[in-house]
PASEBA-1860 file (N, C-alpha, C; in nm, 3 decimals):
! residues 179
1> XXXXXXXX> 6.595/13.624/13.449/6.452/13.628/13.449/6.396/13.608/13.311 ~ 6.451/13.671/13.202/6.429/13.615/13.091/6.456/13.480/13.036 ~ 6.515/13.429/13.105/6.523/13.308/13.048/6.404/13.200/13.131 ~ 6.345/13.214/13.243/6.226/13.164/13.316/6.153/13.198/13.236 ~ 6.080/13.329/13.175/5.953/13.370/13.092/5.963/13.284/12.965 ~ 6.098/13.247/12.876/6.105/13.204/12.789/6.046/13.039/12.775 ~ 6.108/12.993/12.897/6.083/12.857/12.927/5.949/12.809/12.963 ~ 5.902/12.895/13.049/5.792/12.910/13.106/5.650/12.905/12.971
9> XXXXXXXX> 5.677/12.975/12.862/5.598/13.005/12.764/5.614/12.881/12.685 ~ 5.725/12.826/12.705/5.724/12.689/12.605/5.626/12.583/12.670 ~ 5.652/12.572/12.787/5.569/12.460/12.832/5.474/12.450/12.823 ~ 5.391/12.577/12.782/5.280/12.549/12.751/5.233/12.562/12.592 ~ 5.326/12.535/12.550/5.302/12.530/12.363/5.289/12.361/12.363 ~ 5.229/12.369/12.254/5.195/12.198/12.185/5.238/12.158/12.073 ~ 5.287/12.108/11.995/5.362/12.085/11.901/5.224/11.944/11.824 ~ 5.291/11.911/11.726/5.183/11.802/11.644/5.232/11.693/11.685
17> XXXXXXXX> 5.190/11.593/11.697/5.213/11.459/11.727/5.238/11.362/11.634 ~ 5.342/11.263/11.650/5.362/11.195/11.509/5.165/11.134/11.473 ~ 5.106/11.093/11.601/4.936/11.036/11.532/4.889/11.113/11.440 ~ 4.877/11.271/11.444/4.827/11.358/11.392/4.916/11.361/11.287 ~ 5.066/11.358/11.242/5.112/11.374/11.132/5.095/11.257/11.028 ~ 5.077/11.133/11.066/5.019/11.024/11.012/4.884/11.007/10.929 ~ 4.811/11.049/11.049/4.655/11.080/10.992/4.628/11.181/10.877 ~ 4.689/11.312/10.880/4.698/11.387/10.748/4.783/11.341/10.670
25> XXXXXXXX> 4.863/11.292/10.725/4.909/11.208/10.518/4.863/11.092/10.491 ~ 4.850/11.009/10.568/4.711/10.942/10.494/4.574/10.994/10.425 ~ 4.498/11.103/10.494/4.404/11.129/10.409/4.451/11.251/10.317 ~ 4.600/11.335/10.289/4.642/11.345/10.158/4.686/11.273/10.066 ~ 4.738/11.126/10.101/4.701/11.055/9.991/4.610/10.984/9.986 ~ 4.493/11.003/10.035/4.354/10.931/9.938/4.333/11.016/9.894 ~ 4.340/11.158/9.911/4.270/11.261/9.851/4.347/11.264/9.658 ~ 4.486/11.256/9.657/4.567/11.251/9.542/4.502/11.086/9.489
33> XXXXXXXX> 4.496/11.045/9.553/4.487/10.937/9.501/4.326/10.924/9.400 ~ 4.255/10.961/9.475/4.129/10.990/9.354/4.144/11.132/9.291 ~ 4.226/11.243/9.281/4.233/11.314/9.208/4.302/11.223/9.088 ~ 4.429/11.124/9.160/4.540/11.101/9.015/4.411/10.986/8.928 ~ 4.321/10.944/8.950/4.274/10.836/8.937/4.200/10.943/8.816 ~ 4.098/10.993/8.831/4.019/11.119/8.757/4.105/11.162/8.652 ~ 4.196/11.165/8.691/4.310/11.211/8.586/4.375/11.139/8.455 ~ 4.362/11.035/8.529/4.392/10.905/8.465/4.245/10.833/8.377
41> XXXXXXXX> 4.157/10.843/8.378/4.070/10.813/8.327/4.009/10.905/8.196 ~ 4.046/11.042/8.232/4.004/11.194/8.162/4.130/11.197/8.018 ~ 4.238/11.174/8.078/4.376/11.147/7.955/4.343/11.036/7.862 ~ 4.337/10.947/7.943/4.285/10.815/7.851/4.138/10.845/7.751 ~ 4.060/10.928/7.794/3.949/10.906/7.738/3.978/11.047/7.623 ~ 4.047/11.163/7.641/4.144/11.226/7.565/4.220/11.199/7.449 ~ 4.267/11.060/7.459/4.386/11.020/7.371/4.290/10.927/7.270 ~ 4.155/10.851/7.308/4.096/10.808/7.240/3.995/10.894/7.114
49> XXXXXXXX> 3.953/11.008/7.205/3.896/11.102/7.086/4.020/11.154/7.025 ~ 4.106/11.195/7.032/4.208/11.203/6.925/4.236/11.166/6.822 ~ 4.212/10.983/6.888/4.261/10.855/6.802/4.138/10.896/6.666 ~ 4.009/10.880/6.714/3.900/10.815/6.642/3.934/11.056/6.547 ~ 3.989/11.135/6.608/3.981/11.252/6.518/4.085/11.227/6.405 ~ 4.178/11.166/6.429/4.324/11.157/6.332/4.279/11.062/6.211 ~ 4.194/10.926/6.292/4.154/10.895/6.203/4.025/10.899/6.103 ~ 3.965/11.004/6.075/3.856/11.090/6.049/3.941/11.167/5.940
57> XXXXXXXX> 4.010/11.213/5.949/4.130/11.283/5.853/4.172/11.206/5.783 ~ 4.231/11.085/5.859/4.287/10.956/5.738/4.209/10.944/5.633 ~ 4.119/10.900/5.696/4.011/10.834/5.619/3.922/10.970/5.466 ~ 3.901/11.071/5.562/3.878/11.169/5.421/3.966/11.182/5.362 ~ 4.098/11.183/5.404/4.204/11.250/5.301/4.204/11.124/5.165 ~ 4.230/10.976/5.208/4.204/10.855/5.180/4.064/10.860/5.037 ~ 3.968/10.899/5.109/3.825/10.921/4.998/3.883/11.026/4.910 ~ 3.957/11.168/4.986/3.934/11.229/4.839/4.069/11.184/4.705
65> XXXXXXXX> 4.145/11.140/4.772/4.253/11.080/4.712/4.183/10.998/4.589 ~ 4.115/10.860/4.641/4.048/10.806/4.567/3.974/10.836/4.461 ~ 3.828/10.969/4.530/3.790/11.052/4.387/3.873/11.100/4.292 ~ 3.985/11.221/4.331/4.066/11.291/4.282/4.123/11.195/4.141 ~ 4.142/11.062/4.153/4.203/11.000/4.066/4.126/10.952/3.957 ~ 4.011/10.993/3.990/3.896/10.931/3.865/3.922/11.045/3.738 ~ 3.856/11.012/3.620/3.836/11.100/3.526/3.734/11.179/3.538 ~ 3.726/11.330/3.535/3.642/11.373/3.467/3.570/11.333/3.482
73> XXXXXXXX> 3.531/11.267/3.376/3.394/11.213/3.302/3.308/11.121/3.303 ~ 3.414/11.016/3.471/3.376/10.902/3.457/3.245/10.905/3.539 ~ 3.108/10.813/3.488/3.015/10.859/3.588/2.972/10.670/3.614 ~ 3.051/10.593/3.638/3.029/10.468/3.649/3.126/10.380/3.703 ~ 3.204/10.461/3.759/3.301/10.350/3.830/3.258/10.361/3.983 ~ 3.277/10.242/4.042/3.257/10.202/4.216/3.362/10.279/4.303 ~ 3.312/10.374/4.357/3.388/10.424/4.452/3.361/10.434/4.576 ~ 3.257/10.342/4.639/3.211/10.271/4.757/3.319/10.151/4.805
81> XXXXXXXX> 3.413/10.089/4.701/3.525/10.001/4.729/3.665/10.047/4.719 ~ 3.742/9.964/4.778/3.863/9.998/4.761/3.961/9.875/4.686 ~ 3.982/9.885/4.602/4.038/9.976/4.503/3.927/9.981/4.428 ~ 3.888/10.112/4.375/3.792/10.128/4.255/3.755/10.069/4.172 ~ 3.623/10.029/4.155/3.612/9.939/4.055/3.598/9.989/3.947 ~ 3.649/9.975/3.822/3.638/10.070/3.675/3.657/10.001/3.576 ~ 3.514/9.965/3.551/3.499/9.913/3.365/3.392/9.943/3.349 ~ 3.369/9.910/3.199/3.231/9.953/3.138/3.101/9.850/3.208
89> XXXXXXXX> 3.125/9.798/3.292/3.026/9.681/3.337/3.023/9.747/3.485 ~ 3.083/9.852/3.517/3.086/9.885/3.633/2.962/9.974/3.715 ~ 2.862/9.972/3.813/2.746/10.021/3.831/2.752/10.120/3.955 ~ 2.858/10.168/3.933/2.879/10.268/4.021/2.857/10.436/4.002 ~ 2.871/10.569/4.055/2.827/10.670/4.059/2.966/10.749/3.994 ~ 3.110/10.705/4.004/3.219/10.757/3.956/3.176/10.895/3.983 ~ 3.187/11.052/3.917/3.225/11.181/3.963/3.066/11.254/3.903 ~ 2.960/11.192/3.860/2.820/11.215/3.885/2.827/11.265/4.000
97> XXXXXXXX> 2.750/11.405/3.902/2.734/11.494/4.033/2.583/11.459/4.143 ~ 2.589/11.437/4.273/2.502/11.361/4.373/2.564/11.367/4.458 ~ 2.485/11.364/4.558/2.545/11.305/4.674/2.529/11.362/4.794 ~ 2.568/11.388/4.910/2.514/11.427/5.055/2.640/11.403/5.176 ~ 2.642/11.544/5.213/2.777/11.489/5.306/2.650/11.524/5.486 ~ 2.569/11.556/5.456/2.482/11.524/5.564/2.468/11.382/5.628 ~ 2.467/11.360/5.765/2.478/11.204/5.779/2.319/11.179/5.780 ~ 2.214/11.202/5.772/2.044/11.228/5.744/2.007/11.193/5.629
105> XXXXXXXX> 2.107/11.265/5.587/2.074/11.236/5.386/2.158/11.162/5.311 ~ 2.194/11.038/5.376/2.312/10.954/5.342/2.237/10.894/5.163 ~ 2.332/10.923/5.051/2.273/10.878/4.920/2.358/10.759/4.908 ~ 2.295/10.664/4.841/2.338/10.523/4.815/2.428/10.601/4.653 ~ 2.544/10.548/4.674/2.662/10.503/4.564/2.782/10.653/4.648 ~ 2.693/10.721/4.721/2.795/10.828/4.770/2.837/10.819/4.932 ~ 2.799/10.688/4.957/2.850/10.640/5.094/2.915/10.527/5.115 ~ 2.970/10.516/5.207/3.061/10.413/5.273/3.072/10.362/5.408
113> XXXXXXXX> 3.159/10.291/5.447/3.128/10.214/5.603/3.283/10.187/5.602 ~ 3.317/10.229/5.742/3.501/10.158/5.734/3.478/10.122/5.924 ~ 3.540/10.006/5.884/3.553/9.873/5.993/3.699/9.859/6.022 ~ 3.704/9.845/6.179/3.841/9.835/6.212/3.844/9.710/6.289 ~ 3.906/9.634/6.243/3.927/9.513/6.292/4.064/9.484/6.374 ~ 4.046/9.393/6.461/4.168/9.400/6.614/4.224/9.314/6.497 ~ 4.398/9.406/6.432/4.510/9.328/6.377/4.488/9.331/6.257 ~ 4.362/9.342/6.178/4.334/9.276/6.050/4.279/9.424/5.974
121> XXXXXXXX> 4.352/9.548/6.030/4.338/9.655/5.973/4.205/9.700/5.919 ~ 4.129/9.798/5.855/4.013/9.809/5.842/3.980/9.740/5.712 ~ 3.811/9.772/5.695/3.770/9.708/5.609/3.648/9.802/5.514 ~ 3.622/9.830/5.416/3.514/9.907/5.381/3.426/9.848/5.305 ~ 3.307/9.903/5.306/3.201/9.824/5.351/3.062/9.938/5.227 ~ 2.989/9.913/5.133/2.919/10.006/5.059/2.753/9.966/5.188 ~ 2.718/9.920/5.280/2.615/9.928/5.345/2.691/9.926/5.475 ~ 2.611/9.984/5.582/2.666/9.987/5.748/2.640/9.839/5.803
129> XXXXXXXX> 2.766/9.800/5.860/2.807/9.664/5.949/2.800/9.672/6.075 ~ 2.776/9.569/6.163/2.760/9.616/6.284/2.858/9.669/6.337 ~ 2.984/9.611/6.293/3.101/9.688/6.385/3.193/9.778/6.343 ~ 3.083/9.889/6.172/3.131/9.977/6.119/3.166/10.060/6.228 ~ 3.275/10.161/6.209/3.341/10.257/6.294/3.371/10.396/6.238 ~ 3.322/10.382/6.163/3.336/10.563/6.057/3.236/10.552/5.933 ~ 3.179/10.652/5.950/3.033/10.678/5.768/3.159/10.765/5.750 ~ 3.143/10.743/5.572/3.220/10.881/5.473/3.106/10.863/5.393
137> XXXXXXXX> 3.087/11.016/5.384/2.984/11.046/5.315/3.072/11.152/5.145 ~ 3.017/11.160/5.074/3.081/11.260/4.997/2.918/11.276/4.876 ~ 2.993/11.422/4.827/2.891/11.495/4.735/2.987/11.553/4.614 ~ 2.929/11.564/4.464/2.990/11.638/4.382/2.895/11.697/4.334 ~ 2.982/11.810/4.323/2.892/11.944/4.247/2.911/12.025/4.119 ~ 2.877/12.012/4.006/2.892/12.079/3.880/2.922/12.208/3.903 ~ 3.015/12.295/3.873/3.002/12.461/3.913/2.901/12.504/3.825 ~ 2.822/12.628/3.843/2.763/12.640/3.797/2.760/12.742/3.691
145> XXXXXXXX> 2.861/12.799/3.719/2.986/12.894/3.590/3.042/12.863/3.495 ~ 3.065/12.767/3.513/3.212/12.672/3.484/3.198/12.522/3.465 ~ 3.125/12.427/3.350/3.139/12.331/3.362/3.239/12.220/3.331 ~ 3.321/12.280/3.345/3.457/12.253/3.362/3.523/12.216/3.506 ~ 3.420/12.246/3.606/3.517/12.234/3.758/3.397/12.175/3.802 ~ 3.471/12.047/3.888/3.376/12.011/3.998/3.382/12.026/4.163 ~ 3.281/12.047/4.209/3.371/12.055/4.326/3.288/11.934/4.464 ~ 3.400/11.853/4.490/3.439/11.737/4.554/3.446/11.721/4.747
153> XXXXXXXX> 3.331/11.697/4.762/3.355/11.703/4.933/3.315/11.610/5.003 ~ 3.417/11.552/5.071/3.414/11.474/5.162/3.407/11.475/5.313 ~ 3.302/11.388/5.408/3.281/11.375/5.530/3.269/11.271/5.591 ~ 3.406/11.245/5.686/3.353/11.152/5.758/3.343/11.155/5.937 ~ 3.261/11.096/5.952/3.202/11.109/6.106/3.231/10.984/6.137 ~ 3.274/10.985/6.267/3.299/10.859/6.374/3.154/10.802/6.490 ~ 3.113/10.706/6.413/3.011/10.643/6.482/3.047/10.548/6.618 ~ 3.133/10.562/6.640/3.142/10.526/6.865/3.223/10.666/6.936
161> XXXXXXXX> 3.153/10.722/6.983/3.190/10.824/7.030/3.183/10.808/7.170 ~ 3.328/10.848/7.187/3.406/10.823/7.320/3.379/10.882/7.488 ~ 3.333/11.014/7.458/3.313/11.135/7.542/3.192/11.126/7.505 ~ 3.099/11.210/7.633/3.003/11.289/7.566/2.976/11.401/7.493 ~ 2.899/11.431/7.407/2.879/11.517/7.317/2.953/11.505/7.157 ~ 2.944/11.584/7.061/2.936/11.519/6.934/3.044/11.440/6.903 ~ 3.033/11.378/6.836/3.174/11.263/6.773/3.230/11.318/6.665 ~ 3.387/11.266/6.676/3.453/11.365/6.555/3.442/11.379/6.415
169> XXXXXXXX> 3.426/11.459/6.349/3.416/11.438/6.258/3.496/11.540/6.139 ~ 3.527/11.523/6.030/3.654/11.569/5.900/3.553/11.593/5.817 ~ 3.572/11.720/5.714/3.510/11.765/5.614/3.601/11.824/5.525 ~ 3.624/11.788/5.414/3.750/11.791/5.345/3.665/11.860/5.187 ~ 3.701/11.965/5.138/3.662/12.019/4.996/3.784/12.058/4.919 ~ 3.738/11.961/4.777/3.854/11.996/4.716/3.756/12.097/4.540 ~ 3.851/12.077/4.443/3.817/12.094/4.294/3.876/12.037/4.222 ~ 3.804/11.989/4.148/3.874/11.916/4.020/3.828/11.991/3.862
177> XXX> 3.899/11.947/3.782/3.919/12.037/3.673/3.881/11.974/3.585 ~ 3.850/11.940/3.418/3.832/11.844/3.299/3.933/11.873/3.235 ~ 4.055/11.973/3.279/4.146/11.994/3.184/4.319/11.972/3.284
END
């Protein structure tokens, strides 16, 4: 008799049907399929603000390198170009204290423009180009203790910004000494 009740109870159970097992995995993979897609678009757009942050760092570490190597004293060499321009005919701002790492208060001889060109590596630029891709801004400051130390800061901000909300940007402070 138990084995009639047993049987009896099956026949009326329902099991899933291969249609029905078909139909849910098809719409679990559309469902993955625009999750992986979202995913794929969010990484990529990830790896690009990275790109344009790493190189924000390059690029200041690059500027203060450049200052760092001036003299002292020099208040006339081009440091809007690369490689520095330095002679006595030279009409540049050299380690004159000026300047603005605000991108608002951008001062002419303490700014720059760097251009990245497909293959042909960047390019810098003393006015903004159309297809500039980073402002470096920098400022020097006389201590005011001590005129003996300056102190040297560099900023640069990435003008195509990838994501929404602010674009990356590097602020780099150093000191330099007369001795």
């Amino acid at each position: 008799m138990k084995v009639q009740n047993i049987s009896r109870n099956r026949k009326h159970e329902r099991g899933i049907s291969l249609l029905e097992t078909v139909i849910a995995a098809a719409l679990m993979i559309i469902g993955i399929g625009g999750v992986m897609s979202l995913f794929t678009v969010g990484a990529s757009k990830n790896m690009s603000q990275g790109t344009q942050a790493s190189r924000c760092t390059e690029y200041a570490q690059d500027k203060m390198e450049q200052l760092m190597a001036l003299s002292f004293s020099d208040t006339n060499s081009d440091t809007t170009v690369i490689p520095t321009y330095t002679n006595t005919l030279a009409t540049g701002t050299g380690l004159t204290s000026g300047g603005s790492v605000y991108p608002s208060a951008a001062t002419t001889g303490y700014v720059d423009y760097v251009t990245e060109g497909s293959g042909t590596g960047a390019a810098i630029y003393s006015t903004q180009q159309t297809n500039s891709a980073y402002m470096r801004q920098w400022s020097i400051v006389l201590n005011s203790t001590d005129s003996n130390i300056k102190t040297i800061t560099v900023s640069v901000k990435s003008l195509q910004s990838v994501v929404p909300g602010a674009a990356p940007t590097t602020t780099l402070v150093s000191m330099k000494t007369s001795f």
